[in-house]
mmCIF file of the N, C-alpha and C atoms, coordinates in Angstrom:
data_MODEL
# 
_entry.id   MODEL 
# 
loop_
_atom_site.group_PDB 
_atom_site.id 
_atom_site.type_symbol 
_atom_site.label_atom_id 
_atom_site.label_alt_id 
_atom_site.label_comp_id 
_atom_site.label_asym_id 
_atom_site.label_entity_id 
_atom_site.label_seq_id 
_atom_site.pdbx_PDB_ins_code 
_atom_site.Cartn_x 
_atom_site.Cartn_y 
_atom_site.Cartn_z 
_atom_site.occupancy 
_atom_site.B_iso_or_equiv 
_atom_site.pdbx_formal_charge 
_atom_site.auth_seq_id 
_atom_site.auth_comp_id 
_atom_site.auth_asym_id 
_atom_site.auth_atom_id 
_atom_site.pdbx_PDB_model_num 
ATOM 1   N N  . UNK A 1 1  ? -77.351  64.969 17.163 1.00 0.00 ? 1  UNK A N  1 
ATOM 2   C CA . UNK A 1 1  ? -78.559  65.659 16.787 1.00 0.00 ? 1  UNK A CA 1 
ATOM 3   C C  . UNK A 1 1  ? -79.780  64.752 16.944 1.00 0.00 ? 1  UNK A C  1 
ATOM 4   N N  . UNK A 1 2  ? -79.424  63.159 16.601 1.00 0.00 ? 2  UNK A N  1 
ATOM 5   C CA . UNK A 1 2  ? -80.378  62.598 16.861 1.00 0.00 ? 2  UNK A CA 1 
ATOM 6   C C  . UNK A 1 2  ? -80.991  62.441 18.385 1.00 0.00 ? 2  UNK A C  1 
ATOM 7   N N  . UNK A 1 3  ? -80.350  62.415 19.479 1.00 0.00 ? 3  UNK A N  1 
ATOM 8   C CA . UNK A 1 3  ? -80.163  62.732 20.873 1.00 0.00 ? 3  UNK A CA 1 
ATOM 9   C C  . UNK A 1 3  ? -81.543  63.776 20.869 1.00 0.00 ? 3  UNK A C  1 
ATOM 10  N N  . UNK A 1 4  ? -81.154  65.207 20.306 1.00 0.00 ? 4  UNK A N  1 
ATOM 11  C CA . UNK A 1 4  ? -81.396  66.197 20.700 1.00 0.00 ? 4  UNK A CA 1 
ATOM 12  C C  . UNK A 1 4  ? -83.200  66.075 20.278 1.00 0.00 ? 4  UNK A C  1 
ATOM 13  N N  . UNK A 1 5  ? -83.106  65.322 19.002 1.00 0.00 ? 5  UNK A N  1 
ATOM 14  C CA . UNK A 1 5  ? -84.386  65.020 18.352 1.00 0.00 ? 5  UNK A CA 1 
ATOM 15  C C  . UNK A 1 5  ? -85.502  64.681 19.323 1.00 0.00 ? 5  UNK A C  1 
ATOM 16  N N  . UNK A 1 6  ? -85.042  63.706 19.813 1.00 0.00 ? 6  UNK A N  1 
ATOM 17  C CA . UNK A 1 6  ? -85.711  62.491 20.618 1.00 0.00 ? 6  UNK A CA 1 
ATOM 18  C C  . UNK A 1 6  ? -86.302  63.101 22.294 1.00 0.00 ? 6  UNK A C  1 
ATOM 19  N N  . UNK A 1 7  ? -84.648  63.529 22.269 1.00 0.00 ? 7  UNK A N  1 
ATOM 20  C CA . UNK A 1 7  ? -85.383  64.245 24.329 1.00 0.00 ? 7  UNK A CA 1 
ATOM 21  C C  . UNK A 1 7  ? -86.745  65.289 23.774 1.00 0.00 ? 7  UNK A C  1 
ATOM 22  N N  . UNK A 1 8  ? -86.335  66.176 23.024 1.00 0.00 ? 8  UNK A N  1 
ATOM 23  C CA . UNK A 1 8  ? -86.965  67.824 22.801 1.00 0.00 ? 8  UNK A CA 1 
ATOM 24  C C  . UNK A 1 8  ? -88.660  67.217 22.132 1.00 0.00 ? 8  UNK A C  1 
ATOM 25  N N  . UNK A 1 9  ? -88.718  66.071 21.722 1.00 0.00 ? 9  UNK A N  1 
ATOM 26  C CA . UNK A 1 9  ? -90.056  65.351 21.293 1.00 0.00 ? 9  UNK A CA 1 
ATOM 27  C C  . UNK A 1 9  ? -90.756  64.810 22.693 1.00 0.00 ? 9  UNK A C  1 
ATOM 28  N N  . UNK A 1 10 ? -89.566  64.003 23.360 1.00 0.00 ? 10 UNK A N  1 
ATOM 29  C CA . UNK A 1 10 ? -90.440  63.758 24.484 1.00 0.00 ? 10 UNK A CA 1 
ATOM 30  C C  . UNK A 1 10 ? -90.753  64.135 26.164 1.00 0.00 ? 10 UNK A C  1 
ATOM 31  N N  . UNK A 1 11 ? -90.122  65.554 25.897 1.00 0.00 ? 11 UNK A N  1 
ATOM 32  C CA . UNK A 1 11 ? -90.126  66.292 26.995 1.00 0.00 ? 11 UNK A CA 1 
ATOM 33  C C  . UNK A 1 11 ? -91.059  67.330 26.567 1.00 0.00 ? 11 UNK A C  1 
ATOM 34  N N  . UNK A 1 12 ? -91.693  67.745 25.297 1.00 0.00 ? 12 UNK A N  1 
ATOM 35  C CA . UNK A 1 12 ? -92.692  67.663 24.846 1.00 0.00 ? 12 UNK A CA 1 
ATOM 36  C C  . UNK A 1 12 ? -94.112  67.440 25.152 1.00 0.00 ? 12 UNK A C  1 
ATOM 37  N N  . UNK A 1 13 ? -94.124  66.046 24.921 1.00 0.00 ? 13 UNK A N  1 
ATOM 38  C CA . UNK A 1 13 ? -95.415  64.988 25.095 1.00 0.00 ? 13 UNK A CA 1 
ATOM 39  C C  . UNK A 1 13 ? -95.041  65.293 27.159 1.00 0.00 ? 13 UNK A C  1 
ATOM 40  N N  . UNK A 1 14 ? -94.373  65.544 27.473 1.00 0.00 ? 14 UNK A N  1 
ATOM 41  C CA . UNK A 1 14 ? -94.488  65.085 29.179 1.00 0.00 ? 14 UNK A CA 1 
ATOM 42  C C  . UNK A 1 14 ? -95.039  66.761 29.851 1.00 0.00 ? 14 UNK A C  1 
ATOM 43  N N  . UNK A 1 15 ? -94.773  67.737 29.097 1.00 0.00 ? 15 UNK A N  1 
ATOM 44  C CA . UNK A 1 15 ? -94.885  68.877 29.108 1.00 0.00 ? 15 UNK A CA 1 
ATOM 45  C C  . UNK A 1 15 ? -96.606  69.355 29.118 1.00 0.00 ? 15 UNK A C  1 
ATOM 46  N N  . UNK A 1 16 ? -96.711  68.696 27.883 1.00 0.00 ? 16 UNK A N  1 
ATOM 47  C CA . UNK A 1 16 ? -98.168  69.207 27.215 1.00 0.00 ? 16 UNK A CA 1 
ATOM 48  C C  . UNK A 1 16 ? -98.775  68.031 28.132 1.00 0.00 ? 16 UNK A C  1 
ATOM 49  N N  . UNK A 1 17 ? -98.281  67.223 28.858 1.00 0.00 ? 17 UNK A N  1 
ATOM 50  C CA . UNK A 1 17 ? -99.663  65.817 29.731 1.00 0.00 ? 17 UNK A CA 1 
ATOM 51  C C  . UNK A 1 17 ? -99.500  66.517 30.800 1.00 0.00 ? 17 UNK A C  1 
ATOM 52  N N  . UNK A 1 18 ? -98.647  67.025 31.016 1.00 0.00 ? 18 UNK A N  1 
ATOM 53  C CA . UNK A 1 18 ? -98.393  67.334 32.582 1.00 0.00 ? 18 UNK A CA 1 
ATOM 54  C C  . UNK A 1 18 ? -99.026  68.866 32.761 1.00 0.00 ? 18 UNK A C  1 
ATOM 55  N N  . UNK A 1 19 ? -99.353  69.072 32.442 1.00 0.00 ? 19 UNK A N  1 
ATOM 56  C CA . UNK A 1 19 ? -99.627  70.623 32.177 1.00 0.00 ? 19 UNK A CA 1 
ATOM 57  C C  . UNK A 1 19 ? -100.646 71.087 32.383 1.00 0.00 ? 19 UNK A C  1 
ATOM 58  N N  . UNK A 1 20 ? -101.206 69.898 30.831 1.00 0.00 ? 20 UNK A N  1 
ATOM 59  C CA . UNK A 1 20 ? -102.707 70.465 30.737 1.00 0.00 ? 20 UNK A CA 1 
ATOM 60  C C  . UNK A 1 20 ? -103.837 69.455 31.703 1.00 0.00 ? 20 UNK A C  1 
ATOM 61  N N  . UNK A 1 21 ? -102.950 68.317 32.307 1.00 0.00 ? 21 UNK A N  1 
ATOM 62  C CA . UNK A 1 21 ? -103.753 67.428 33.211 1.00 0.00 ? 21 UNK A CA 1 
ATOM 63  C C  . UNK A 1 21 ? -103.862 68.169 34.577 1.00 0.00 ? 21 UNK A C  1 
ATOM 64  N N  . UNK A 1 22 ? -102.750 68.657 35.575 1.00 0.00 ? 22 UNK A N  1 
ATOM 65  C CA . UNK A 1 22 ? -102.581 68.931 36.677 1.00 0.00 ? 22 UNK A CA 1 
ATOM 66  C C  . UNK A 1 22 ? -102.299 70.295 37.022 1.00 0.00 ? 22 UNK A C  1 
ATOM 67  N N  . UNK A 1 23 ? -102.381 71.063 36.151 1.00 0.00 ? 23 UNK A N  1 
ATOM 68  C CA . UNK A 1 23 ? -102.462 72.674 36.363 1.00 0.00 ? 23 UNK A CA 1 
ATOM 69  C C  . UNK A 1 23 ? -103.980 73.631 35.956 1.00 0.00 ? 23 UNK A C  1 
ATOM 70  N N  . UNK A 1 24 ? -104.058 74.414 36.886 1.00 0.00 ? 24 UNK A N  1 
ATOM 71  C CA . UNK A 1 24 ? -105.407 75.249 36.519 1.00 0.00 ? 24 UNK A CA 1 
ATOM 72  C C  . UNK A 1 24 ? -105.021 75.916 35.175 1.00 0.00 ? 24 UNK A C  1 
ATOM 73  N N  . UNK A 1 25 ? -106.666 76.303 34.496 1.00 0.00 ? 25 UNK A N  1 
ATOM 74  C CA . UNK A 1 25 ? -106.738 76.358 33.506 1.00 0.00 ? 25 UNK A CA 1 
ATOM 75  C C  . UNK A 1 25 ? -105.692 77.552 32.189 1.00 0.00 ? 25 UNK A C  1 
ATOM 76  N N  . UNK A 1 26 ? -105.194 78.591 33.198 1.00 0.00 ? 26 UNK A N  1 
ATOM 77  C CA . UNK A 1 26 ? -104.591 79.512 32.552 1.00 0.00 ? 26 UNK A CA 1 
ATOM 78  C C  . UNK A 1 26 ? -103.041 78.771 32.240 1.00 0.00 ? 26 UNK A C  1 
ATOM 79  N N  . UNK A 1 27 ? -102.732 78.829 33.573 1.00 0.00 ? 27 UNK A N  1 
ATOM 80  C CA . UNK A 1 27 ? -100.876 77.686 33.529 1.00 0.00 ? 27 UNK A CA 1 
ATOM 81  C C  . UNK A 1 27 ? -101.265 76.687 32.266 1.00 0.00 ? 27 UNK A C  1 
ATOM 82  N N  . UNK A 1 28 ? -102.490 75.821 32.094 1.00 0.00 ? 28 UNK A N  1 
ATOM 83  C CA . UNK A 1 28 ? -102.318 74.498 31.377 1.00 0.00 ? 28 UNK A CA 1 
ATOM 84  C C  . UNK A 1 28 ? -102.482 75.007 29.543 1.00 0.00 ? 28 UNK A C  1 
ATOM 85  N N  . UNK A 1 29 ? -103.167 76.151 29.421 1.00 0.00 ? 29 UNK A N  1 
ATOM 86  C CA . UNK A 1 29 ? -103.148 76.418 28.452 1.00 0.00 ? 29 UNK A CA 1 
ATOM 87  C C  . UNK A 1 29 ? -101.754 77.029 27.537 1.00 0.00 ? 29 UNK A C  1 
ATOM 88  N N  . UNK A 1 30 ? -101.086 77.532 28.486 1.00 0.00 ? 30 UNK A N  1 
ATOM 89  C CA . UNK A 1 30 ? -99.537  77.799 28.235 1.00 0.00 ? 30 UNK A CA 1 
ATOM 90  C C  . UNK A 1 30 ? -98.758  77.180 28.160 1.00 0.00 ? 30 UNK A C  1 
ATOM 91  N N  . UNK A 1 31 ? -98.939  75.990 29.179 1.00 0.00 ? 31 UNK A N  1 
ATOM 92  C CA . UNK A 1 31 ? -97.975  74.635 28.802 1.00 0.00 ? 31 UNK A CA 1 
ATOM 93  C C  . UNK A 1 31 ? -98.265  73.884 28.096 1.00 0.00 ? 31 UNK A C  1 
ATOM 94  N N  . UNK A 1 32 ? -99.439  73.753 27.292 1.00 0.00 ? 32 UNK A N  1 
ATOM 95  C CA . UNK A 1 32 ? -99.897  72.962 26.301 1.00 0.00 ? 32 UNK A CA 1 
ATOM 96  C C  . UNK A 1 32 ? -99.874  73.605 25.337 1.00 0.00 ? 32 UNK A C  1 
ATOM 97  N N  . UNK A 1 33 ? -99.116  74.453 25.026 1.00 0.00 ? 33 UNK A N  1 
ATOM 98  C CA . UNK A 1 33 ? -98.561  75.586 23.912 1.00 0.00 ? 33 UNK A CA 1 
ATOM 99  C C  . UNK A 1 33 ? -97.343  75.308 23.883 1.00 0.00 ? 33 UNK A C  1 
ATOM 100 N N  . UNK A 1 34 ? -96.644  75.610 25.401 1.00 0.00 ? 34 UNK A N  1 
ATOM 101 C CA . UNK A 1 34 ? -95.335  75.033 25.173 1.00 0.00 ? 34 UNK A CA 1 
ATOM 102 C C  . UNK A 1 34 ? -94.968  73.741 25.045 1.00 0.00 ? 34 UNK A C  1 
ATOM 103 N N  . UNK A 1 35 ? -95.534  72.693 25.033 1.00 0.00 ? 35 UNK A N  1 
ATOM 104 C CA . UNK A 1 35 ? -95.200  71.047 25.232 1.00 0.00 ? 35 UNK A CA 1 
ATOM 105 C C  . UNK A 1 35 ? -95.426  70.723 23.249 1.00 0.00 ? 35 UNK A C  1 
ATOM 106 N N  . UNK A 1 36 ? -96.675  71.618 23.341 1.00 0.00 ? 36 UNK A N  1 
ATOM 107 C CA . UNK A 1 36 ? -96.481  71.474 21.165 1.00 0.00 ? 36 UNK A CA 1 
ATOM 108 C C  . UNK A 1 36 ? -95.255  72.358 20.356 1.00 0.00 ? 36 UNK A C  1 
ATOM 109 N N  . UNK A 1 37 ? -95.018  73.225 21.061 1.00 0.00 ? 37 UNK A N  1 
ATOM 110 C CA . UNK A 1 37 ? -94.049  73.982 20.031 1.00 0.00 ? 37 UNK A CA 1 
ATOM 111 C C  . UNK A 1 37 ? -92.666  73.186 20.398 1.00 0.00 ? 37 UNK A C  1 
ATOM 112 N N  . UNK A 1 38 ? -92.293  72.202 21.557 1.00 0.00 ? 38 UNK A N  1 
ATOM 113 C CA . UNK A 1 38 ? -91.248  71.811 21.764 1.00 0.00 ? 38 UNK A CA 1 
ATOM 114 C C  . UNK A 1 38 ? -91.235  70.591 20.893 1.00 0.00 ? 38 UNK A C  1 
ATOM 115 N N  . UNK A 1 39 ? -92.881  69.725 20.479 1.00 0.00 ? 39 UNK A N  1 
ATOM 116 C CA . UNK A 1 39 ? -92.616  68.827 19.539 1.00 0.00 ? 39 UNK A CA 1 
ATOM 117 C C  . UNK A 1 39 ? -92.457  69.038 18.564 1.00 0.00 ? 39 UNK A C  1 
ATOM 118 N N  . UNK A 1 40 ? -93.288  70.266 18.006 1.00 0.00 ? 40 UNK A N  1 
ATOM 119 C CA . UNK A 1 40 ? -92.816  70.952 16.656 1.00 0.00 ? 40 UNK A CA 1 
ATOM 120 C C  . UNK A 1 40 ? -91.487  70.964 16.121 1.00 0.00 ? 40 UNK A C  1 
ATOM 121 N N  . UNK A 1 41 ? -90.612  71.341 17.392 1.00 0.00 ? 41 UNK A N  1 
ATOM 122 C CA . UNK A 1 41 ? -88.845  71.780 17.121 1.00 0.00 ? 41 UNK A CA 1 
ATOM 123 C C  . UNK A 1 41 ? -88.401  70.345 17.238 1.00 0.00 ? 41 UNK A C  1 
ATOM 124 N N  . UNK A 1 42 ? -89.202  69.362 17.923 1.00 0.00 ? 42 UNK A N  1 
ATOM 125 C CA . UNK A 1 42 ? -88.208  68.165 17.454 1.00 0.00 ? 42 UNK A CA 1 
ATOM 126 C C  . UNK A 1 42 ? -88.825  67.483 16.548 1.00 0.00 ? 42 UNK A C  1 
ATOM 127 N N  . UNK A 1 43 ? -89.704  67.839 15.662 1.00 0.00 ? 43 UNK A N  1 
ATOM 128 C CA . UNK A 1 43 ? -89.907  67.273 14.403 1.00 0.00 ? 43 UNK A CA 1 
ATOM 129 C C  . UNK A 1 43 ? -89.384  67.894 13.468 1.00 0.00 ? 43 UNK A C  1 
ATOM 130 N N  . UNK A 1 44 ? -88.958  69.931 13.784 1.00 0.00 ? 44 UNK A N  1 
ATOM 131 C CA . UNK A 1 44 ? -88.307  69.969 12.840 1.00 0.00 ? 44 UNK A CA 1 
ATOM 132 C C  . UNK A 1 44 ? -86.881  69.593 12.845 1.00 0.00 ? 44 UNK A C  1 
ATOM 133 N N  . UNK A 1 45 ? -85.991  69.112 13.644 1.00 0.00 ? 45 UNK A N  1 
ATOM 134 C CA . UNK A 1 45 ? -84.883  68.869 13.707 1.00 0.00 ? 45 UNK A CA 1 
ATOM 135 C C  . UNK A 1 45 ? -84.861  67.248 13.358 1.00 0.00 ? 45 UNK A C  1 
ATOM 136 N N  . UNK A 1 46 ? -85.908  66.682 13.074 1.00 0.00 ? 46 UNK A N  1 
ATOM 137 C CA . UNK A 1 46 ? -85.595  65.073 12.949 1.00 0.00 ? 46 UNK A CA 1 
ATOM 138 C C  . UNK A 1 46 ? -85.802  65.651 11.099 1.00 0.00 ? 46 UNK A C  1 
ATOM 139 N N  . UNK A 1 47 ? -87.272  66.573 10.778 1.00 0.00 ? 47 UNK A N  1 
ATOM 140 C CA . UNK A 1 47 ? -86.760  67.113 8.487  1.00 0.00 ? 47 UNK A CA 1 
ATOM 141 C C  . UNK A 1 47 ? -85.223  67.298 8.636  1.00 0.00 ? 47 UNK A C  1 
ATOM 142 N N  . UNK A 1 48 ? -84.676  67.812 9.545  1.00 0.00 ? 48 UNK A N  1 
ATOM 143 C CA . UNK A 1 48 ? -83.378  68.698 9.071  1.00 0.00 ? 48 UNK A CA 1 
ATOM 144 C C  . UNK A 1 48 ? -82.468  67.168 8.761  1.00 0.00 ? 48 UNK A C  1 
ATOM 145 N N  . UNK A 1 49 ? -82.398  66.575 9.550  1.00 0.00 ? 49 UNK A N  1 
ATOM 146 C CA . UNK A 1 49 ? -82.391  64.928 9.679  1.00 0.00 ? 49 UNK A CA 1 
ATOM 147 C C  . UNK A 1 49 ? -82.126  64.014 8.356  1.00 0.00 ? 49 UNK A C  1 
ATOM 148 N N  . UNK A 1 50 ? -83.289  64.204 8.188  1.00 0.00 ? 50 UNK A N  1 
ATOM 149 C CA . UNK A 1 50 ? -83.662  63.370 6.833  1.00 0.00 ? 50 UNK A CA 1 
ATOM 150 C C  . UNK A 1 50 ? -83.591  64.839 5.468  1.00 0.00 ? 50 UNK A C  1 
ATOM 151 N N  . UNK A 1 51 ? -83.251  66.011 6.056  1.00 0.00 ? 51 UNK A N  1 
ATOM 152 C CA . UNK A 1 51 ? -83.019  66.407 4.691  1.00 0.00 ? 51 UNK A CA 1 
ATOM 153 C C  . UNK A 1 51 ? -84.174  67.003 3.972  1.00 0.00 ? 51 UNK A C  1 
ATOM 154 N N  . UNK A 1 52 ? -85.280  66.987 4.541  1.00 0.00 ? 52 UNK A N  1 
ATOM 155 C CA . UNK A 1 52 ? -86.308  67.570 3.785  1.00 0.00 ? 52 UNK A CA 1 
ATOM 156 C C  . UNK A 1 52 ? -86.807  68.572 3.930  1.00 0.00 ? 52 UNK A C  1 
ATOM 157 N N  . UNK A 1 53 ? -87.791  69.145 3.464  1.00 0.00 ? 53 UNK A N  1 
ATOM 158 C CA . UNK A 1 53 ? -88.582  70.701 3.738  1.00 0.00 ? 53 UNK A CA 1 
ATOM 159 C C  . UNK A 1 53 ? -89.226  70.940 5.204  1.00 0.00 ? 53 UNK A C  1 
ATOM 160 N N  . UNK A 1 54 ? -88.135  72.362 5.568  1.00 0.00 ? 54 UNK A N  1 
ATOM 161 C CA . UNK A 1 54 ? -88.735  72.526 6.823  1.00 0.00 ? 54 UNK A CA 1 
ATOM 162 C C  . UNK A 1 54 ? -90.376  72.391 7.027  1.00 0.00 ? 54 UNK A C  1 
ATOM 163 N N  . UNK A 1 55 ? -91.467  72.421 6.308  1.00 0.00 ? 55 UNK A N  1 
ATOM 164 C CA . UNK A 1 55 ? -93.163  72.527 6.644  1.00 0.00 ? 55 UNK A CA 1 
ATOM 165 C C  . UNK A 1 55 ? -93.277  71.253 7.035  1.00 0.00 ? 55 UNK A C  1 
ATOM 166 N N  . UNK A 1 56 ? -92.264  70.357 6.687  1.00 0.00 ? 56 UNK A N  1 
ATOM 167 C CA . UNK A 1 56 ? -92.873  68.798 7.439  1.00 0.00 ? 56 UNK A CA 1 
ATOM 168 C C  . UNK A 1 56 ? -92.880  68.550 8.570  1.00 0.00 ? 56 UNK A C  1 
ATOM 169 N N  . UNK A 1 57 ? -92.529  69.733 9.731  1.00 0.00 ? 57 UNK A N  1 
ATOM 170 C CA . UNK A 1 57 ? -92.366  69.425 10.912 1.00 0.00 ? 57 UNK A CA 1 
ATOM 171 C C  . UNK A 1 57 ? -93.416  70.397 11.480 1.00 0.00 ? 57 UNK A C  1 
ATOM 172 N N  . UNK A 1 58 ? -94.744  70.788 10.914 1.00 0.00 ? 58 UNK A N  1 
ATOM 173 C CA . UNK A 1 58 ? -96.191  70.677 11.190 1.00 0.00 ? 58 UNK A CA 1 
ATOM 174 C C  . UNK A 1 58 ? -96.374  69.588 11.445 1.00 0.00 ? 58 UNK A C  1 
ATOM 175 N N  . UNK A 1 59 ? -96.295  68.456 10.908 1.00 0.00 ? 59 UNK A N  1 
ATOM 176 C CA . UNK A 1 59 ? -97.309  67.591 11.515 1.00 0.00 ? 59 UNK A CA 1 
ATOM 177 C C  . UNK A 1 59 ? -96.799  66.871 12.594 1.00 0.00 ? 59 UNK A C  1 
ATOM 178 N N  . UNK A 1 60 ? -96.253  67.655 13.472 1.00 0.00 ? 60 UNK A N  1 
ATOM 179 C CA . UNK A 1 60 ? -95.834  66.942 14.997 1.00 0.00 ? 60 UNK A CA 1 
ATOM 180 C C  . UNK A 1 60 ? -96.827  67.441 15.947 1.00 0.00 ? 60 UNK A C  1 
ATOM 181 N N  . UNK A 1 61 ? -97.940  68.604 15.160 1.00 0.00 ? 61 UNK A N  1 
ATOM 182 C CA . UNK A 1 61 ? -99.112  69.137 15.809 1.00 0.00 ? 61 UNK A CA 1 
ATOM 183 C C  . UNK A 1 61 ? -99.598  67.712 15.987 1.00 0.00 ? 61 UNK A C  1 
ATOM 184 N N  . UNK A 1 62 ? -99.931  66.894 14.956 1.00 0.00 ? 62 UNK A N  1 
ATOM 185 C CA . UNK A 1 62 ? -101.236 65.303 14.961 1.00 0.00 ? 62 UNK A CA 1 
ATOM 186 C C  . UNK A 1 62 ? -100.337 64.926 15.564 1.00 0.00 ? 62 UNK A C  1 
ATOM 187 N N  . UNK A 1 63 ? -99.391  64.638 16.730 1.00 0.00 ? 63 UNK A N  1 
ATOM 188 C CA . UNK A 1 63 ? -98.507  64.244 17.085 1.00 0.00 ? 63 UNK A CA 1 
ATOM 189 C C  . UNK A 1 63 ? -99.782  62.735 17.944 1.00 0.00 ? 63 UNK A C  1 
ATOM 190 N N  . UNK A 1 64 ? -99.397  61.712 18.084 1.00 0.00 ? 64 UNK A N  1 
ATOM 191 C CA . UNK A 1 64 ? -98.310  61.044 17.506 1.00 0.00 ? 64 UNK A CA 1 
ATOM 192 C C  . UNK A 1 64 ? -98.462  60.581 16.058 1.00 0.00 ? 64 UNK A C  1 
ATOM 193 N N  . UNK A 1 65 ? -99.679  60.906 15.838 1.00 0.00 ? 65 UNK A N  1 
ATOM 194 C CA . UNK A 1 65 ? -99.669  60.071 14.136 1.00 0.00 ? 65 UNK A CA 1 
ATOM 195 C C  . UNK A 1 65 ? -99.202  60.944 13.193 1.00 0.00 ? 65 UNK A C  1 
ATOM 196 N N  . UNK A 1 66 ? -98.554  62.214 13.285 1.00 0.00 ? 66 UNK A N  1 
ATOM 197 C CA . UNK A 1 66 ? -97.739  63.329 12.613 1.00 0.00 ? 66 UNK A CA 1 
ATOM 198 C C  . UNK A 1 66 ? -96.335  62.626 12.258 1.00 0.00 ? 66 UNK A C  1 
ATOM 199 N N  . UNK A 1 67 ? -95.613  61.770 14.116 1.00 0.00 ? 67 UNK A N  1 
ATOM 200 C CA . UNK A 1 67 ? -94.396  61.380 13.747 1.00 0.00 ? 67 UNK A CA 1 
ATOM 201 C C  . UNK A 1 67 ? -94.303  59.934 12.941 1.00 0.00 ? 67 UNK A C  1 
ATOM 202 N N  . UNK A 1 68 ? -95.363  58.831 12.659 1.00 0.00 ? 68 UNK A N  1 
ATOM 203 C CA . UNK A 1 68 ? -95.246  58.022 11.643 1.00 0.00 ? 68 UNK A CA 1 
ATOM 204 C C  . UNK A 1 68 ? -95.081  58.433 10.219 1.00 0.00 ? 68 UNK A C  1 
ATOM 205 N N  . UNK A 1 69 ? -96.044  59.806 9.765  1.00 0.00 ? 69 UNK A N  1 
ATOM 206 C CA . UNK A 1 69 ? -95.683  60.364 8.740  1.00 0.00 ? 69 UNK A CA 1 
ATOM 207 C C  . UNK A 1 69 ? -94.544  60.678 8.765  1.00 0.00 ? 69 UNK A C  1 
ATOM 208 N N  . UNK A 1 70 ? -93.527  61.446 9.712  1.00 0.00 ? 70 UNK A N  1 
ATOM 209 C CA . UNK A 1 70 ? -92.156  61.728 9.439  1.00 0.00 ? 70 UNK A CA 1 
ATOM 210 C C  . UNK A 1 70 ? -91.598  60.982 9.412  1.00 0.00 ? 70 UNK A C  1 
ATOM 211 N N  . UNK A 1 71 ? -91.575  59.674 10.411 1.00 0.00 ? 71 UNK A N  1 
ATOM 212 C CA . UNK A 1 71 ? -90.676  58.979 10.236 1.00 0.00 ? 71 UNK A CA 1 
ATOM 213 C C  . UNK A 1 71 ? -90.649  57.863 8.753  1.00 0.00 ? 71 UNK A C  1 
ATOM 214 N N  . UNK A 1 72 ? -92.020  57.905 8.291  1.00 0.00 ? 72 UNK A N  1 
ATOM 215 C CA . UNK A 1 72 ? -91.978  57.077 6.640  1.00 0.00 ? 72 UNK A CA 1 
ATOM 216 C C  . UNK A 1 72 ? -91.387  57.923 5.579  1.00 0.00 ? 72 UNK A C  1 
ATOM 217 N N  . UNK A 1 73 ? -90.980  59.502 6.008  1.00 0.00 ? 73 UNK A N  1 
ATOM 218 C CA . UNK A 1 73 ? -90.136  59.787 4.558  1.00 0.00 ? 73 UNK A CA 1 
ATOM 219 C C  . UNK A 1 73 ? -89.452  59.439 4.090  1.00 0.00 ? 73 UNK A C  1 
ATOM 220 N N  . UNK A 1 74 ? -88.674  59.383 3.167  1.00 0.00 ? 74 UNK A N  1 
ATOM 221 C CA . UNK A 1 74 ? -87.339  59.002 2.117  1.00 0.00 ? 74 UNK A CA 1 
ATOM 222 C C  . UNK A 1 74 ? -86.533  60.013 3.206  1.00 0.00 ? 74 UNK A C  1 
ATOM 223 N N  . UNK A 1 75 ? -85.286  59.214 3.197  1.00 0.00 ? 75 UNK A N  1 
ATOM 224 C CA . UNK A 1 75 ? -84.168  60.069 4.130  1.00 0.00 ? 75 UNK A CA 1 
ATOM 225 C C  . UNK A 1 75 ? -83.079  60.299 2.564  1.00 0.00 ? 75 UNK A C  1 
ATOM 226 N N  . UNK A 1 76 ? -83.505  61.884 1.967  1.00 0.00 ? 76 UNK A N  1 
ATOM 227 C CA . UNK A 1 76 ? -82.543  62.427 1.102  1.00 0.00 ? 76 UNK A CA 1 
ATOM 228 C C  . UNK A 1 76 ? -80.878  63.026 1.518  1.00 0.00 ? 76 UNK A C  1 
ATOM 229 N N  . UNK A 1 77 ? -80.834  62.653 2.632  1.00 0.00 ? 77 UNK A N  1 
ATOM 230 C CA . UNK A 1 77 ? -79.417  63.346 3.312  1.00 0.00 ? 77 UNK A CA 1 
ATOM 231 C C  . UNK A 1 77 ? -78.020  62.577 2.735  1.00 0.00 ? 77 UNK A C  1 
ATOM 232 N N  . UNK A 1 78 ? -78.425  61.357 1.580  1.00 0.00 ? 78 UNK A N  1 
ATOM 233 C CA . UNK A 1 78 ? -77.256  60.935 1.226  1.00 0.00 ? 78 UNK A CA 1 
ATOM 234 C C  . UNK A 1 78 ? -77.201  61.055 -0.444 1.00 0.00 ? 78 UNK A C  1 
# 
């Protein structure tokens, strides 16, 4: 799961650069929709992770300073 965390975050970030840099404006606005909702899902799968409340995987929107906040939570999964 951690695997799954990591690609789906940074295929993501390559999604939403690639997208909204080198595609006209309609395509880039869609892929820069899709490149955030794919970091979204791997921030929420890194809460599921650590165990905490699915809303913490909003802040993969401030992405990257969203994932220092996630990654400083308390990991309750034990």
């Amino acid at each position: 799961m951690k695997t799954e965390r990591t690609l789906t975050i940074v295929i993501g970030w390559i999604v939403a650069y690639f997208g909204s840099r080198f595609l006209p404006l309609p395509h880039s606005i869609s892929t820069l929709l899709i490149g955030i909702g794919l970091t979204v899902w791997g921030c929420y799968l890194w809460t599921q992770i650590k165990n905490r409340h699915w809303a913490f995987m909003f802040w993969g929107i401030i992405s990257p300073v969203g994932l220092l906040g996630i990654s400083l939570l308390k990991n309750k999964s034990k």
